[in-house]
Residue, then its C-alpha position, 0 to 999 in steps of 0.5 A: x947799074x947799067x942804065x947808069x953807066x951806059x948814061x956816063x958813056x954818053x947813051x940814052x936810055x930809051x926802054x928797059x926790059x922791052x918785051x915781045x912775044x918770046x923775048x925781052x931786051x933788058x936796056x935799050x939805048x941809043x948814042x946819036x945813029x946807034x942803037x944798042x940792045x943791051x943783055x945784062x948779066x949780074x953775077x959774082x964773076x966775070x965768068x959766072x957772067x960770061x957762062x950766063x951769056x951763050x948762044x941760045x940767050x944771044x939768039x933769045x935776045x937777037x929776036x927780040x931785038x929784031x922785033x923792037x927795031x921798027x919801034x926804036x931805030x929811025x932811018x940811017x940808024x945802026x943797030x948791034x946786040x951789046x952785053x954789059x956784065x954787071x960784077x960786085x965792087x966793079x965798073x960794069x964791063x960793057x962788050x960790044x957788039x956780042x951777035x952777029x948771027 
């Protein structure tokens, strides 16, 4: 479901659940010079959602990010760590740019 939406936003989808050694990245996806490392939450609520989404889990998935950079992302590009909570009977709720660790 978030794969999709962040289709119908424009992004291209370029991996899903990228591993590296101490982490994974569940979306990865690009809109023209941006790369985002997405986390995806799914949960009843928006706030089981956003007690999923803390700091040790953000740092997890910053690392990883890290590491899958020289992979994903071209010169010029930016890069940002975004969370997409994944709720029932609602869009996806994408939050930009959660790490700036």
């Amino acid at each position: 479901m978030a794969a999709l939406y962040l289709r119908l936003k424009g992004w291209r989808i370029l991996a899903r659940r990228a591993r590296v050694a101490g982490g994974e990245v569940d979306i990865v996806a690009r809109r023209g010079k941006l790369v985002a490392f997405v986390e995806v939450k799914a949960r009843a609520d928006e706030a089981s959602a956003a007690m999923a989404l803390d700091e040790y889990r953000l740092r997890r998935v910053a690392a990883a990010a890290e590491q899958l950079a020289p992979k994903y992302l071209r010169d010029g590009d930016d890069m940002r760590i975004d969370a997409i909570f994944v709720l029932p009977r609602r869009w996806p709720k994408h939050l930009e740019n959660v790490w700036t660790g």
